[in-house]
Each structure stands twice: as C-alpha cells, then as structure tokens.
C-alpha positions in Angstrom: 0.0 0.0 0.0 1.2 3.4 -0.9 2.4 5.7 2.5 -0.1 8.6 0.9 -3.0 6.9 1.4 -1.7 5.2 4.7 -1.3 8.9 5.8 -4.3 10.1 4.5 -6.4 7.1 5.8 -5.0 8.2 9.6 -5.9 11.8 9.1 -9.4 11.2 8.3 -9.6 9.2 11.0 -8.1 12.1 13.3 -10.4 14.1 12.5 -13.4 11.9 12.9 -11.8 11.5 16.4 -11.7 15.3 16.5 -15.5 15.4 15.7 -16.3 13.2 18.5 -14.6 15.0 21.0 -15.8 17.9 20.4 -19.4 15.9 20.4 -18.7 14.8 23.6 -17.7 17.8 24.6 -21.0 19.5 23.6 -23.0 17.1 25.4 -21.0 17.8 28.7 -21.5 21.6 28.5 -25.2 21.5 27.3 -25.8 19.0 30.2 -24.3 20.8 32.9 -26.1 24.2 31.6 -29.0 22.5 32.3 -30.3 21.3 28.3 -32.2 18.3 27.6 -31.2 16.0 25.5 -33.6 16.9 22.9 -31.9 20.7 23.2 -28.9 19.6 22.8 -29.5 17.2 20.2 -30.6 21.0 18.8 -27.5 22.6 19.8 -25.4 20.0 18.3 -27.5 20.0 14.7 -27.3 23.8 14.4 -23.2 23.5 14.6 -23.2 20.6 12.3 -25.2 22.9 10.0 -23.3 25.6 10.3 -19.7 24.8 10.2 -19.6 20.1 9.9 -18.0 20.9 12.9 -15.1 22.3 11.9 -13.4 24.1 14.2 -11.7 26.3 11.7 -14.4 27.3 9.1 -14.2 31.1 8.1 -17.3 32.4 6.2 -17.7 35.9 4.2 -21.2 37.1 3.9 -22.7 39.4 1.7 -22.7 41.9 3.9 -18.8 42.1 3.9 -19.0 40.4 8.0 -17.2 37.0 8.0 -18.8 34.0 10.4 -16.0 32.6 12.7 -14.9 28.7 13.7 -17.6 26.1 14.9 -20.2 27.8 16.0 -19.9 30.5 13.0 -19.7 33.8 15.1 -20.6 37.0 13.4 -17.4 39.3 13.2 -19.9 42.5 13.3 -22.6 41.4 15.5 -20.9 38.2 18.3 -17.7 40.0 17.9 -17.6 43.4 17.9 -21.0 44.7 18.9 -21.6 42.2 21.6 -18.3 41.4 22.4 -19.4 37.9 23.7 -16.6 36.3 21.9 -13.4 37.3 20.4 -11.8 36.1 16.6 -9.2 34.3 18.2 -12.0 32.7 21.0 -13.9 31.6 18.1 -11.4 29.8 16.1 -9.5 28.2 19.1 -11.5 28.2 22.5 -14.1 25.5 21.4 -15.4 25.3 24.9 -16.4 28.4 25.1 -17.8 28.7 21.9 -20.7 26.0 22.4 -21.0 27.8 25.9 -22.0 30.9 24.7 -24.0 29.3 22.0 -25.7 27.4 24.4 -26.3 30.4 26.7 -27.8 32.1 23.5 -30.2 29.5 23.2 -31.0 29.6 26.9 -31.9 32.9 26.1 -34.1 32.8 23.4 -31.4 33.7 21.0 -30.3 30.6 18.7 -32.7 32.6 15.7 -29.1 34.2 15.1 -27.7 31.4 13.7 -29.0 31.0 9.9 -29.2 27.2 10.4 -31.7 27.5 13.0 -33.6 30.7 11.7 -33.9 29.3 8.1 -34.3 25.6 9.6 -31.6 24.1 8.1 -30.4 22.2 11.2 -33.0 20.0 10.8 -31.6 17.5 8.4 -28.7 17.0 11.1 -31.4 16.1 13.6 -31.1 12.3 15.4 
C-alpha cells in the first residue's frame, strides 16, 4: 500500500476522532447548563449545519461580516458589537464557543444562527 494513502487514511480518522470530541464535549457543557437531551440534540445540529463541525471554518457574507470557527460567530454582530466572543476565542477556545451558543439558546437567542432561523439544522437532527 502506498504511504499517501496510509497517511491520509490516519488523518481522516483524526479528524473523525476530533469530531467526537468535540461531540462529547457538547453534550457535557449542554448537560451541565442544564439542556435536555432533545436541546442539545438542537445545539449539536445547528453547529453541524453551520460549520460540519469544523473548528476552523471562516465564512464571508454578503454583507462584507465573515462568520468565525464552529459555531460560526458573526465578526460584526458576536464579535464586535456584543463582544461575547473574540476572533481568536472563536477559532481556538471551542469550549467556550458551544457555551456561549448554548447560553444564547437559553436565552431565546439561537434565531441568530442562519441554520436555526432558516431551519436548516433539521436534516442533522437524530
């Protein structure tokens, strides 16, 4: 077998392995804010939709704000009117990015997120 795809083989399964930590680290956070399972079965489908749960996805939007890491913070709104969340927080601090997420959703808030407001999440349902 050729070493490329002996290398490529063990980084897609690092990342899978990546995915479910982060998973698992959802669940924890949503559970000790105090979610249901079916909230955070929400929680978890919203940042599936909006970044497959990739901890380094970087999104322009037409509005010339860009949409930061996993849980796609908005450079204009999360970041600098809010300040709930710096760049660097969202591309790097992945607990704190579900938390505020989930402390958004506590409070009503989870229509920011274009997956949830347009219903997009849905498909990523279990």
């Amino acid at each position: 077998m050729n070493i490329k795809y002996i290398i490529q083989a063990l980084l897609g399964i690092k990342k899978q392995v990546d995915i479910i930590a982060l998973k698992v680290m959802c669940i924890k956070i949503c559970r000790d804010k105090g979610l249901s399972p079916e909230q955070t079965n929400i929680i978890m489908a919203v940042i599936s939709a909006e970044s497959g749960w990739n901890t380094k996805a970087v999104n322009k939007n037409t509005d010339n704000s860009i949409d930061y890491g996993l849980c796609q913070y908005n450079s204009y709104w999360y970041i600098e009117k809010m300040d709930l969340i710096t760049k660097w927080e969202a591309l790097n601090d992945y607990k704190k990015c579900i938390e505020v997420m989930v402390d958004r959703y506590k409070g009503g808030n989870l229509k920011d997120w274009s997956a949830y407001k347009f219903g997009t999440y849905k498909k990523f349902l279990v």
